[in-house]
N, C-alpha and C positions, 0 to 999 in steps of 0.2 A: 389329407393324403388320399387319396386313389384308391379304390377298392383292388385288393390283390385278384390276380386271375380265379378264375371260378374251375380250373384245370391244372393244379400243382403236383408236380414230384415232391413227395414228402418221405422224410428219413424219419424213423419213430422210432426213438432209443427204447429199453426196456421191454424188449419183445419177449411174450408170455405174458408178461406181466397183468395185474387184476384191470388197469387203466386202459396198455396197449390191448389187449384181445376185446376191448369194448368198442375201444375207438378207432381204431384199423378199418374195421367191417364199414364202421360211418363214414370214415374218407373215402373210403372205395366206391362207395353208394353213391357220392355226390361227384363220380367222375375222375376224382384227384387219380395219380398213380403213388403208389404206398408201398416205401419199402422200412419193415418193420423187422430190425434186428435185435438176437436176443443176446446177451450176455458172452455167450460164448461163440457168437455171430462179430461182436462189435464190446468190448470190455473196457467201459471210458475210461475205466482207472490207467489204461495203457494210451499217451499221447501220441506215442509211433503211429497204433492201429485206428486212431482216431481219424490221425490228420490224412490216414494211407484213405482209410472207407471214406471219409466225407469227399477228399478230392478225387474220388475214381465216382463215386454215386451224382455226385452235383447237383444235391435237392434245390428244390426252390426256397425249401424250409425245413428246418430240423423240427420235430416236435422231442424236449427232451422229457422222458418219461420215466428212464431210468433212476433208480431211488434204495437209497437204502431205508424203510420204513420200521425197522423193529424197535419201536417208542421204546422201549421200557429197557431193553438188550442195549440200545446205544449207551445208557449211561454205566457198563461194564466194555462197551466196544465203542468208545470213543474213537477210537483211531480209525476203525473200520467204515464208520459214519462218518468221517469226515472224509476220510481217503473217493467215498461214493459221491456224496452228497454234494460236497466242495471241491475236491482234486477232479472229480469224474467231471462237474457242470464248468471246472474252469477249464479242462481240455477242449471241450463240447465250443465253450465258446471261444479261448481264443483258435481255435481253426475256423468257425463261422465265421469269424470276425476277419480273420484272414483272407478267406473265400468273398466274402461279402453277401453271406448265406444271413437270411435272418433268422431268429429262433427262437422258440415258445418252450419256456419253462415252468414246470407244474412245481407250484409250492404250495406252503400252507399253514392253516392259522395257529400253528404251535411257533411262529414266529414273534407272537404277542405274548405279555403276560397276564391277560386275561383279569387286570386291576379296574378297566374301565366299566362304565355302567351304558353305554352308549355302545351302537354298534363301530368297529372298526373301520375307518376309511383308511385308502392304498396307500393316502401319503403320513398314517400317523407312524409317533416311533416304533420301532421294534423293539425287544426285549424279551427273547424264548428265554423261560426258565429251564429246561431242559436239553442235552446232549444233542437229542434229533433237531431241535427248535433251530439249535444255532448252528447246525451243521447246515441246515436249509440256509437258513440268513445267510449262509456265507457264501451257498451256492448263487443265490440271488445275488449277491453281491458283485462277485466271478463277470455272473451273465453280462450285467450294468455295465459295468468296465468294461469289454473287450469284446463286446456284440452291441453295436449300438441301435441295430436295430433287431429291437426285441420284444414278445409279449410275456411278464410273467405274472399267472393265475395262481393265485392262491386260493384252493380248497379247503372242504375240511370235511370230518367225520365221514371219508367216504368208503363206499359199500357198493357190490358188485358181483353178477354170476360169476366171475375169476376169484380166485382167492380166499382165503379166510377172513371176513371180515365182523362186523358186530351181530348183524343182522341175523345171517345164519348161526352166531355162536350164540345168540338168545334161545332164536328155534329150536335149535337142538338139545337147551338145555332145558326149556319149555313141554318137549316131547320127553323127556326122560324124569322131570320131576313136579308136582306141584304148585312149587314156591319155588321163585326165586330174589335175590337182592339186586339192586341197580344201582350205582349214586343218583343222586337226585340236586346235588349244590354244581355240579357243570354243566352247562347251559350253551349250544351251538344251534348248529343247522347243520341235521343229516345231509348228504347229498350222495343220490344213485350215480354211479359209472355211465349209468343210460342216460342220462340226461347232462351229467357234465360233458360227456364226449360230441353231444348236440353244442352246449355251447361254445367248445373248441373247434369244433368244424367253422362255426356261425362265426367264430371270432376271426380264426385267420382269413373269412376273405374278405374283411372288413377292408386291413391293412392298416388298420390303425393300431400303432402299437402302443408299451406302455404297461403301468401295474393295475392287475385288476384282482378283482372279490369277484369272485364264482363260485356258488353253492345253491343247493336247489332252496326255494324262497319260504321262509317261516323263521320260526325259534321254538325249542322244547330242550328239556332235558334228558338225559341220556333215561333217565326212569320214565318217564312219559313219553320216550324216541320205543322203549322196551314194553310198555304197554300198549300201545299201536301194533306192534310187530305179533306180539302173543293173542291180539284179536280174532288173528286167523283159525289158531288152532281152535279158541275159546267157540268159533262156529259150527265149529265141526262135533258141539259137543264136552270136549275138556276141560275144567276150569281151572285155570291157572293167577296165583297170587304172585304179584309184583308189588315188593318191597323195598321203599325209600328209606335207601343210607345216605350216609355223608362220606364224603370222600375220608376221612380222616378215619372211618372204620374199615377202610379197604385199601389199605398203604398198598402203593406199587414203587418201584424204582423210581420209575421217571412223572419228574410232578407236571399236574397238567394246568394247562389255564382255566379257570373258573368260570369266567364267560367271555367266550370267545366268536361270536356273532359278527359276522364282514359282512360291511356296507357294500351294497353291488350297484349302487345308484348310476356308477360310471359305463358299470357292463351295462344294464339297461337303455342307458342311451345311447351306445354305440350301436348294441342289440335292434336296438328302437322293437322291444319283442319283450313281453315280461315274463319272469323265471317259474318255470312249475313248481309248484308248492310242494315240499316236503310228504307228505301225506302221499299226493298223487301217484308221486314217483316211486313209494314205497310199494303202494296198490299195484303199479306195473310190476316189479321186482316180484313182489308173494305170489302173480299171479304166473311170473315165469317159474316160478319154481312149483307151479300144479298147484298153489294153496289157496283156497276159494277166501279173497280178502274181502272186509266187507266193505259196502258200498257208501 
């Protein structure tokens, strides 16, 4: 397939959001025009106001960005995750689909059950153990069906100057105490907002579409993702203890995958461009936030 124009009208659902205010600024930088609606701009759980904004806007491409993400709340808001996740990405698509608009959907790797020892490729099965897992699965699902021409990216553990994310909730709990506890039995790839929204920019003027693994490149555990992070302050002087638990001493609602590592072999070759490594990307992030990370 043809590389898409290097000058697109793009619609970018979930305006505010930790993902869109990263990635907005990066389409705009590379020429596209970007119209990036928030919630109460464009509320995909309403079909009416879907099919009205997409046929009066007429992107070239939807980027859908909009999400209900609260992991742990979905398995008491069932309904409300699906109503976002699934009801919102199937209005999303069939109006694309009607239009003949294509569209890129941000998903991610809570869509696995994290049983495999191996990293995850696009086309293995799915199986979220979790409310959020499969309310995405379905949204993906939606997309497949009724937008055939489509990219969906699956993410994970991502982190962002937008939003509440891990990152800053270590920092902060690093700056107020000496010791903290981390799991240490689940096992991913961090990935900064700053660097996912590069490979989304990179992806759609491919025009290749298709399911892909996008995450910034390595593997660590959430305890050794938190020992990295607390480096920064530990320079400045303060010493901070990071302590390895097991998931199973830190019950949360919603269960998570164990190791959940995406094979990006596919994004790489389309990329033809390899992915910044976990670490890197983190060093830009400490470093936007004033914190002298170290080298």
């Amino acid at each position: 397939m043809a590389a898409a124009s290097k000058n697109m009208k793009l619609l970018v659902t979930g305006g505010g959001g930790m993902l869109e205010q990263t990635l907005s600024p990066r389409l705009r930088q590379r020429g596209h025009d970007v119209v990036a609606l928030s919630k109460g701009e464009l509320d995909v759980t309403n079909f009416e106001q879907v099919d009205k904004v997409m046929s009066s806007v007429r992107p070239d491409l939807v980027i859908h960005c909009a999400a209900y993400t609260q992991v742990d709340l979905a398995e008491s808001e069932q309904e409300k995750a699906f109503l976002v996740n699934y009801t919102g990405s199937e209005n999303v698509a069939i109006t694309a689909g009607k239009l003949q608009i294509p569209m890129l959907y941000v998903s991610t790797d809570y869509v696995f059950d994290g049983t495999q020892s191996r990293p995850y490729l696009p086309a293995d099965e799915t199986s979220p153990l979790s409310q959020y897992g499969k309310s995405k699965l379905a949204g993906e699902l939606a997309v497949q069906r009724y937008c055939p021409q489509h990219y969906i990216v699956r993410t994970s553990w991502l982190y962002g100057p937008y939003g509440r994310n891990f990152v800053d909730t270590i920092y902060k709990l690093a700056q107020e105490r000496g010791e903290i506890s981390v799991v240490a039995d689940q096992v991913g790839s961090p990935t900064s907002t700053l660097t996912f929204s590069e490979v989304i920019a990179d992806l759609i003027e491919t025009g290749r579409f298709g399911v892909y693994h996008a995450t910034d490149d390595g593997v660590t555990s959430w305890f050794d993702f938190a020992r990295e992070i607390v480096k920064g302050l530990e320079f400045h002087g303060k010493k901070i203890t990071v302590l390895p638990i097991e998931t199973k001493d830190m019950p949360r609602p919603a269960p998570r995958p164990a190791y959940s590592v995406l094979d990006k072999t596919d994004l790489v070759n389309v990329l033809a461009r390899p992915l910044t490594p976990w670490q890197v990307a983190l060093e830009e992030y400490l470093r936007l936030k004033a914190v002298k990370a170290p080298a």
